[in-house]
C-alpha positions as CSV (number, residue, x, y, z in Angstrom):
1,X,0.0,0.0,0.0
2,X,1.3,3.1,-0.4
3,X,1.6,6.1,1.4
4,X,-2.0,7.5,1.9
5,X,-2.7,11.7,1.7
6,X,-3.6,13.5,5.1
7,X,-7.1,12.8,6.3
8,X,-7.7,16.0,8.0
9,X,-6.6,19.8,6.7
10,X,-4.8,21.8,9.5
11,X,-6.9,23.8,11.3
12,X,-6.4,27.9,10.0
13,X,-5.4,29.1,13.8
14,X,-1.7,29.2,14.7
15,X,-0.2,27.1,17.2
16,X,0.0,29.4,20.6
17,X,3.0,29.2,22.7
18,X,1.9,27.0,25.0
19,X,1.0,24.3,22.3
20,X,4.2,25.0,20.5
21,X,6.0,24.2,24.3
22,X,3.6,21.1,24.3
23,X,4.3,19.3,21.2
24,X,8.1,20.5,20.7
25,X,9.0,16.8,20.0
26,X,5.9,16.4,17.0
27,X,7.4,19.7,15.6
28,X,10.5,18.7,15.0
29,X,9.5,15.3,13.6
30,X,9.8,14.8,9.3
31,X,6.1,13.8,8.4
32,X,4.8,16.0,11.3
33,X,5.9,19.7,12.2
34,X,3.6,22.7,12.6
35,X,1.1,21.9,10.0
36,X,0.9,18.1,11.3
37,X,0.2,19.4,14.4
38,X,-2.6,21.3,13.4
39,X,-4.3,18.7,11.8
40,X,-4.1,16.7,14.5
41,X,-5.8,19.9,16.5
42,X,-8.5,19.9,13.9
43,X,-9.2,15.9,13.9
44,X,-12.0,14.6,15.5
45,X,-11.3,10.6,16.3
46,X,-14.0,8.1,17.8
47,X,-12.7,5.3,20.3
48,X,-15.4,2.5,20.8
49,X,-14.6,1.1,23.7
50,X,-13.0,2.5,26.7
51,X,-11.1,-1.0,27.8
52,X,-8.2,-2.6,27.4
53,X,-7.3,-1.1,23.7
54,X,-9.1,1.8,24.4
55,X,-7.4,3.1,27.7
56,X,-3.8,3.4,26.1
57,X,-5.1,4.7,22.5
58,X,-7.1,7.3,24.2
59,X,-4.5,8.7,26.0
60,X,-2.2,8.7,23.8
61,X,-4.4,10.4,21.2
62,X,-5.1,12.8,23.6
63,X,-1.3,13.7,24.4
64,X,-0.7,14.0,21.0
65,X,-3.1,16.7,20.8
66,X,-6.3,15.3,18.6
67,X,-8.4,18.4,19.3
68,X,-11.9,16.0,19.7
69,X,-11.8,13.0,21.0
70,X,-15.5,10.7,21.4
71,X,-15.7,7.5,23.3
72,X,-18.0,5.1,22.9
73,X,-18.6,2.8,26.2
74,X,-21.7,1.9,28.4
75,X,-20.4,0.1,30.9
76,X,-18.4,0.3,34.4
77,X,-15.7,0.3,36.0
78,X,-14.4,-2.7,37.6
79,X,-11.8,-3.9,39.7
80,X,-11.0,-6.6,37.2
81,X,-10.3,-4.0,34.6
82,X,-7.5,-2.3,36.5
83,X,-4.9,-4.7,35.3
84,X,-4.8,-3.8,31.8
85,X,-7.0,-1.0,31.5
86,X,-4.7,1.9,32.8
87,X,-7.3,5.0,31.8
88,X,-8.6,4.3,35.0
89,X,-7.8,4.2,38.6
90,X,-9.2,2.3,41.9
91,X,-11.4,5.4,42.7
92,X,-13.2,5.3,39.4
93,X,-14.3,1.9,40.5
94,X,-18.1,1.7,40.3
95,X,-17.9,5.3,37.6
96,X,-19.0,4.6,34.2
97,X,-16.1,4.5,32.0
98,X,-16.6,7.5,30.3
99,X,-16.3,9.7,32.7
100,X,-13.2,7.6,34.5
101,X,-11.4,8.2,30.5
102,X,-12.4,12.0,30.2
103,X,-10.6,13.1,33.8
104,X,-7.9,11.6,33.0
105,X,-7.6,12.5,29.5
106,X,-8.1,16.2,31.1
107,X,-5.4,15.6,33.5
108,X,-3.0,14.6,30.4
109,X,-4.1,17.3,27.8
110,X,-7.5,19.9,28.9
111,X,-7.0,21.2,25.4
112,X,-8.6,18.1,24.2
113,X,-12.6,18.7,23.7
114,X,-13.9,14.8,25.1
115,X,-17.7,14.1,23.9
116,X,-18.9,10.9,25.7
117,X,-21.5,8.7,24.7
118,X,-22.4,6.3,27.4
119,X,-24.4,4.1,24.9
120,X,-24.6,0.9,23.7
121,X,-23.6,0.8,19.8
122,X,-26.5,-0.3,18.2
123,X,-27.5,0.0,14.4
124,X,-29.9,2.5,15.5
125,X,-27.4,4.7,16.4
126,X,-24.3,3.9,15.1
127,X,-24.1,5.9,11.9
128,X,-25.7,9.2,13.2
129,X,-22.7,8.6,16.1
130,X,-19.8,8.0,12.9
131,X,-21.1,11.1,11.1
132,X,-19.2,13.4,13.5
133,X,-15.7,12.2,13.1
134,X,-12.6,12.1,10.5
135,X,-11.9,8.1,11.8
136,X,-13.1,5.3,14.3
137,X,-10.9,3.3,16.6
138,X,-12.5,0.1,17.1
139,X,-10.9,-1.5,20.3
140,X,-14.5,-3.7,21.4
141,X,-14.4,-7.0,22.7
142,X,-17.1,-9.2,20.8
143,X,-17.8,-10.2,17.6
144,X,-21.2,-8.5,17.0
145,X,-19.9,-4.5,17.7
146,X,-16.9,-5.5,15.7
147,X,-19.0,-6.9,12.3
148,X,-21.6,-3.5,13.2
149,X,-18.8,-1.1,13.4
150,X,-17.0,-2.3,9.9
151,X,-20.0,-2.3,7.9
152,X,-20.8,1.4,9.8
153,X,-17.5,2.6,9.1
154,X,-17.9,1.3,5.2
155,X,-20.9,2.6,4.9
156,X,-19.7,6.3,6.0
157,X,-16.6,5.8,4.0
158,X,-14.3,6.7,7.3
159,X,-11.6,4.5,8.3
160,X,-11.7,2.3,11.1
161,X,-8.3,1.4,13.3
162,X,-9.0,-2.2,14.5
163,X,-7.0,-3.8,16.9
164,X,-8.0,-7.1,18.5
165,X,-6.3,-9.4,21.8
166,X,-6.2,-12.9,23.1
167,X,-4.1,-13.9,25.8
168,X,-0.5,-13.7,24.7
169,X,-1.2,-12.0,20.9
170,X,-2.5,-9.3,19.5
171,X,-3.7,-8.2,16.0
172,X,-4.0,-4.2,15.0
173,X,-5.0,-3.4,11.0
174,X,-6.6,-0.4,9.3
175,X,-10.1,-1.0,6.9
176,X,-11.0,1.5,4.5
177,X,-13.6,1.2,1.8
178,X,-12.7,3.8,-0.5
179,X,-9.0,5.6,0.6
180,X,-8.1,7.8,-2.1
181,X,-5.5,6.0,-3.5
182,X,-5.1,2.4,-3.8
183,X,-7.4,-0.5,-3.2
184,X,-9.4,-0.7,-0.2
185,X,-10.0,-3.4,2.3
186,X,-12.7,-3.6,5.1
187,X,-13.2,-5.8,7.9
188,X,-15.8,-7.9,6.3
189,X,-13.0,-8.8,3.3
190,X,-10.5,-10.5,6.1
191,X,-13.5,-11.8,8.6
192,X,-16.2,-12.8,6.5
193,X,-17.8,-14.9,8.7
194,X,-18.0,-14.9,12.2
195,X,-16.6,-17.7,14.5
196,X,-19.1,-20.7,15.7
197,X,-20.3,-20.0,19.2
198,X,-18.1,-21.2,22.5
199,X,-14.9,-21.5,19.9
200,X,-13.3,-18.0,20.8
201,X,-13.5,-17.1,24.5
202,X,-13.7,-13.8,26.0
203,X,-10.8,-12.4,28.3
204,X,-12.6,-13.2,31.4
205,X,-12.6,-17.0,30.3
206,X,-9.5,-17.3,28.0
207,X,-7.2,-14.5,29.4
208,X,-4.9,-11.6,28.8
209,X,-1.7,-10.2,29.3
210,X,-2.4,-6.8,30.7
211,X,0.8,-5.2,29.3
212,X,0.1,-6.5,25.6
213,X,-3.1,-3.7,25.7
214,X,-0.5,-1.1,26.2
215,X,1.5,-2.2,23.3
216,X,-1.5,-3.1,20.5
217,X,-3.4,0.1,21.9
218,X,-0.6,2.5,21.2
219,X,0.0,1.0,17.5
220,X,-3.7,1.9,17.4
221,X,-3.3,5.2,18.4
222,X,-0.2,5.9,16.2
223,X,-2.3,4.6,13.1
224,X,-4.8,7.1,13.8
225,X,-2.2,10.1,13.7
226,X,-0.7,8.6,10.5
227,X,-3.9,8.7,8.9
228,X,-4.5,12.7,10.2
229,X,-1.5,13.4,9.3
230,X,0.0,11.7,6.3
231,X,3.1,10.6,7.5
232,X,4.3,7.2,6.8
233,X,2.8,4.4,5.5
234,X,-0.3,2.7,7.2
235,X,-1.7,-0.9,7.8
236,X,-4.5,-0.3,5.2
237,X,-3.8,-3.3,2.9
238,X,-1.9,-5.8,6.0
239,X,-2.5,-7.5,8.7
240,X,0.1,-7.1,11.7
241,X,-0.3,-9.5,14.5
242,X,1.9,-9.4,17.5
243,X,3.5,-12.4,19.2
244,X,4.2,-11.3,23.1
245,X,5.8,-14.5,24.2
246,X,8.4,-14.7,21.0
247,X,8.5,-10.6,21.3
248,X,7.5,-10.7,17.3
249,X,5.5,-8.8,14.7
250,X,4.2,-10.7,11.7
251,X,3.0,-8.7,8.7
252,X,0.6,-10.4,6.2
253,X,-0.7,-9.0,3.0
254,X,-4.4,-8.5,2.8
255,X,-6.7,-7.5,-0.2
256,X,-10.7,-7.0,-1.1
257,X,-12.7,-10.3,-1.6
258,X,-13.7,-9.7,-5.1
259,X,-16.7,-11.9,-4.4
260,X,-17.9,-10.0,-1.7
261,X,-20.8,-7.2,-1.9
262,X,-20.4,-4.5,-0.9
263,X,-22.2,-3.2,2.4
264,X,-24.5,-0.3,2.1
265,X,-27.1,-0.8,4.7
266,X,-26.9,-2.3,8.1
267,X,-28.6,-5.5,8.8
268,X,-32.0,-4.7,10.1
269,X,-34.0,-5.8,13.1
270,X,-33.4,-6.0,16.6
271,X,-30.1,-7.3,17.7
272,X,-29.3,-9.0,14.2
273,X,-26.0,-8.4,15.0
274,X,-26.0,-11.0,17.8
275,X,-28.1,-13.0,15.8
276,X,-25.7,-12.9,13.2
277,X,-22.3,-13.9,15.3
278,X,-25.0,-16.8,17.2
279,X,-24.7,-15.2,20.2
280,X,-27.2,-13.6,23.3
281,X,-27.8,-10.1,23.2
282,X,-27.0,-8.0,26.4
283,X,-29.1,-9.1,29.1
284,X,-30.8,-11.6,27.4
285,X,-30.2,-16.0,29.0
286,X,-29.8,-17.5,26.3
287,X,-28.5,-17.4,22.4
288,X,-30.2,-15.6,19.9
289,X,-31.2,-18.7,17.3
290,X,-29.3,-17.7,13.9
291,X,-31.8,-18.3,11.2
292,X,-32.4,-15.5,8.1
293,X,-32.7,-11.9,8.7
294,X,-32.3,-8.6,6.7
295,X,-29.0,-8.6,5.3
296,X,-26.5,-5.4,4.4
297,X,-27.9,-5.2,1.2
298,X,-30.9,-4.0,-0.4
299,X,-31.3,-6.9,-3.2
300,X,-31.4,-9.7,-0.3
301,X,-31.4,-11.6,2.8
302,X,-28.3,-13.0,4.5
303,X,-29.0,-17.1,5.8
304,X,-26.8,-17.9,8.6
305,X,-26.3,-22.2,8.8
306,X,-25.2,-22.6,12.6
307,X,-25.9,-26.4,11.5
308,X,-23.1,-26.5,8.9
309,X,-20.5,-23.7,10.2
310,X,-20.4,-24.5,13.6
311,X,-18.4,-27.9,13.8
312,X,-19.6,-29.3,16.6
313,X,-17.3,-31.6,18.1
314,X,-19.7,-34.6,18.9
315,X,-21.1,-34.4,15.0
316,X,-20.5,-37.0,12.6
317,X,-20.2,-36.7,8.6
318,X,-22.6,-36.7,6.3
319,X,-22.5,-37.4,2.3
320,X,-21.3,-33.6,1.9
321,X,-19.8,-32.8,5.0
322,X,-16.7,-33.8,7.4
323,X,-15.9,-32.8,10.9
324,X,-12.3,-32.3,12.1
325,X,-11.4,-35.1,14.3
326,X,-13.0,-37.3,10.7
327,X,-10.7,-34.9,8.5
328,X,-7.5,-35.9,11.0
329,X,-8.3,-39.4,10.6
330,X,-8.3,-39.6,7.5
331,X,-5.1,-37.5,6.8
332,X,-3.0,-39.9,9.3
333,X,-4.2,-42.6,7.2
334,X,-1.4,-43.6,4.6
335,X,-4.5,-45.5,2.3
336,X,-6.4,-42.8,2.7
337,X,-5.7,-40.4,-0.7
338,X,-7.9,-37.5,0.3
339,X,-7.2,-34.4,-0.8
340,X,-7.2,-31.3,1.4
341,X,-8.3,-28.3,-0.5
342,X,-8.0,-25.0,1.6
343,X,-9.9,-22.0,-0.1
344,X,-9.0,-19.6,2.3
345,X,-6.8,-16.5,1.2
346,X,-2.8,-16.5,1.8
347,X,-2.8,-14.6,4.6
348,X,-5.2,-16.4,6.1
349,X,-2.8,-19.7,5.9
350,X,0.0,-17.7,7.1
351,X,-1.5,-17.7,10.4
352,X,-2.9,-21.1,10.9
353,X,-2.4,-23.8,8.0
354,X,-2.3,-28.0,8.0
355,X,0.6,-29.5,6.1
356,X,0.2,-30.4,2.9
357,X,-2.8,-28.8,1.7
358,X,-3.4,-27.6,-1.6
359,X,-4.6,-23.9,-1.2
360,X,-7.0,-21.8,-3.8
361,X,-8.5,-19.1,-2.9
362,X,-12.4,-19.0,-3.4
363,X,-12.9,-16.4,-5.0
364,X,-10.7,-18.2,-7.9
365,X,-14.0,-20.6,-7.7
366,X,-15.9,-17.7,-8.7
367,X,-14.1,-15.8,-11.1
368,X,-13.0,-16.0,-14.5
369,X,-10.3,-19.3,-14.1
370,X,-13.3,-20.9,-12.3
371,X,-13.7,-23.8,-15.0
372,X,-10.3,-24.1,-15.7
373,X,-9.9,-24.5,-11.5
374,X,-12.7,-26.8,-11.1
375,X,-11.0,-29.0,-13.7
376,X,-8.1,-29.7,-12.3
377,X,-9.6,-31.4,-9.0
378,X,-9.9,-34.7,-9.2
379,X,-12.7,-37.3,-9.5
380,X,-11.1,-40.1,-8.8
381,X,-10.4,-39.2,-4.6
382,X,-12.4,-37.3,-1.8
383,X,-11.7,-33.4,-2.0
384,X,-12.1,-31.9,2.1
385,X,-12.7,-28.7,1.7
386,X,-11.5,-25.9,4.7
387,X,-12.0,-22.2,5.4
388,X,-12.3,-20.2,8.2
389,X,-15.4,-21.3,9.7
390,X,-16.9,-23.2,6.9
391,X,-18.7,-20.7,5.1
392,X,-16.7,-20.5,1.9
393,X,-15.9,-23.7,1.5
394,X,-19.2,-25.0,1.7
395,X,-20.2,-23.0,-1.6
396,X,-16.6,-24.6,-2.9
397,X,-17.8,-28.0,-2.0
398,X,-20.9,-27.6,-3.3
399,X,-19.7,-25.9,-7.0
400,X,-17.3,-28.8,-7.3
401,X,-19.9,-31.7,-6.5
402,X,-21.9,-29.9,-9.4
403,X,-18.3,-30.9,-11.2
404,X,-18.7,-34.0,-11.1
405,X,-16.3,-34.0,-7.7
406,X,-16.7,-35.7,-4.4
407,X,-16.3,-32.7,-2.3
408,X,-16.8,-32.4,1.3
409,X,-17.3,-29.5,3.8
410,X,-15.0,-29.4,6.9
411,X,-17.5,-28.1,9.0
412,X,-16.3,-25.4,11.3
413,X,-13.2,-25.0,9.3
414,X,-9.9,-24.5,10.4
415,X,-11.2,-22.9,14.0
416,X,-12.9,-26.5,14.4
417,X,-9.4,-27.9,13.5
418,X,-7.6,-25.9,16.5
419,X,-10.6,-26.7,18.7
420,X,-10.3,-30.4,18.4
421,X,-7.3,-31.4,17.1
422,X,-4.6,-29.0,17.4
423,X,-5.7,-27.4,20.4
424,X,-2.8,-24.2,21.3
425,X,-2.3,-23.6,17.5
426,X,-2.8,-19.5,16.9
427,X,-6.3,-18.5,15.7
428,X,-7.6,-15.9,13.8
């Protein structure tokens, strides 16, 4: 990708002395100086989520002088928070989080103009609360705010920061559906489909190094400013995940699905969101039941299978269909000459692969070498076919039995795989 054009134009007003005291260290940075300064003065950058990704982005937005700063956050403070989310301090215990964020982004800058909205993000509000600002930090914690913010944020054409942790690793990228130069990528092009319910825990289940928020957080924060400001050369296009154990980054190349349709409406209907991820909206006891609902588009309706993507462990295959633990039989047997066929895209394998598969992505399945790629599987040996979740390569599977190919589904993908057979592996 390269180097993207400032987002926001300076503001007209000089610098007054005691700004220019302030940020002496931005001025006399290449990329930044005076006039970087004042765009960063005249930006106005969301944060959803005042937690662990949102404590250290916030402040240090804030120190770096964003002149308006909104967070998005309806919940409280809690004692468990305290040991990675450092925007907060034992006497904001009980506070809502909002408030707890703005004194202390007060305390580090009272230039800063904080608008709170102590809200649950909900598509009712979600694009009315986007209108007001240059670019969205999205540092949630679940599944359902994530999918609602990308399609908001593609929708109002702003780009989103995302940044995302689990226990010892950490992800950060930048989605953008129409940058002004180059090729954009949104969250829905890398995530296409959420993961099966129970296979990703939260961090009060599955854990998280405190210290790790610090460092993914601050890359947040530090992409926002590039993007202001027009220095340097952002994540829009790759994928950086962050290893804390190994002390490593990993950069991975990621691109628009051409297969996928573009989002211009938010899936309608009371927590749809949930409903699409499979899992219980706030407050309610038990899972919302994924079935069909609106979808982002205006020409149809989005069906989500919890039957075929979600893998369960105890299933068994079907004529069309494998689970894991039946795809690692059959790869450790040496009569067995299965084919694995992995559709996801490159990056995607980068993170998480099995040995000796053959990997096309699907949208070749879809495109113009689709013939020539359906041809060259064979009909003389079962085809397993893997994604993500199971999603794509159920349409994959079910295009090459039409060939004339005995395809099978792995159902629940390559998350099913870690689940149940490779348990530790990294996941996506």
């Amino acid at each position: 990708m390269t180097s993207l054009p400032p987002l926001v134009a300076p503001s007209p007003e000089p610098l007054s002395p005691e700004e220019l005291a302030r940020y002496s260290r931005h001025l006399a940075l290449p990329g930044i100086g005076v006039e970087g300064q004042q765009r960063l003065r005249a930006a106005r950058v969301l944060v959803v989520g005042a937690g662990g990704l949102g404590s250290p982005a916030l402040l240090y937005l804030a120190a770096a002088g964003v002149g308006t700063i909104g967070i998005v956050d309806d919940d409280r403070v809690e004692v468990s928070n305290l040991q990675r989310q450092v925007i907060h301090g034992g006497s904001d215990v009980g506070r809502p989080k909002v408030a707890s964020a703005r004194d202390a982004i007060a305390e580090v800058n009272p230039h800063v103009a904080v608008r709170l909205h102590e809200q649950r993000l909900d598509a009712s509000n979600v694009l009315e609360i986007l209108a007001g600002y240059d670019v969205v930090l999205d540092g949630t914690d679940n599944f359902a705010t994530r999918y609602l913010v990308g399609d908001a944020a593609e929708i109002a054409g702003i780009p989103c920061v995302w940044g995302s942790i689990f226990r010892f690793q950490g992800q950060v990228s930048v989605f953008w559906s129409s940058p002004p130069v180059g090729e954009g990528v949104v969250y829905r092009d890398v995530f296409p489909e959420p993961p099966p319910p129970g296979t990703v825990p939260d961090c009060a289940t599955g854990g998280v190094l405190g210290a790790m928020c610090g460092t993914v957080g601050s890359v947040m924060a530090t992409e926002a400013i590039k993007l202001v400001t027009g220095a340097g050369r952002t994540l829009l296009g790759r994928l950086a995940v962050y290893d804390s154990l190994e002390l490593t980054w990993r950069h991975l190349t990621i691109r628009a699905d051409p297969e996928r349709v573009p989002v211009t409406r938010l899936l309608a209907g009371d927590h749809a969101y949930e409903a699409f991820c499979g899992v219980a909206p706030v407050g309610a006891a038990a899972p919302v039941a994924a079935g069909t609902f609106p979808g982002p588009t205006a020409e149809g309706r989005l069906a989500v299978d919890r039957a075929r993507v979600g893998g369960s462990a105890g299933a068994g295959a079907t004529a069309t269909s494998l689970t894991a633990r039946e795809l690692a039989d059959r790869l450790a047997d040496p009569d067995d000459d299965l084919l694995l066929l992995d559709v996801r895209e490159d990056w995607e394998t980068q993170v998480v692969g099995i040995d000796g598969a053959r990997v096309v992505p699907s949208g070749v399945y879809a495109g113009p070498d689709a013939a020539a790629a359906l041809a060259d599987l064979p009909r003389d040996r079962t085809v397993a076919v893997l994604c993500k979740v199971g999603g794509r390569s159920d349409r994959v599977a079910a295009l090459a039995r039409a060939a004339g190919v005995d395809a099978r589904n792995v159902e629940g993908g390559i998350l099913a795989w870690v689940r149940d057979v490779e348990p530790g592996r990294p996941t996506y």
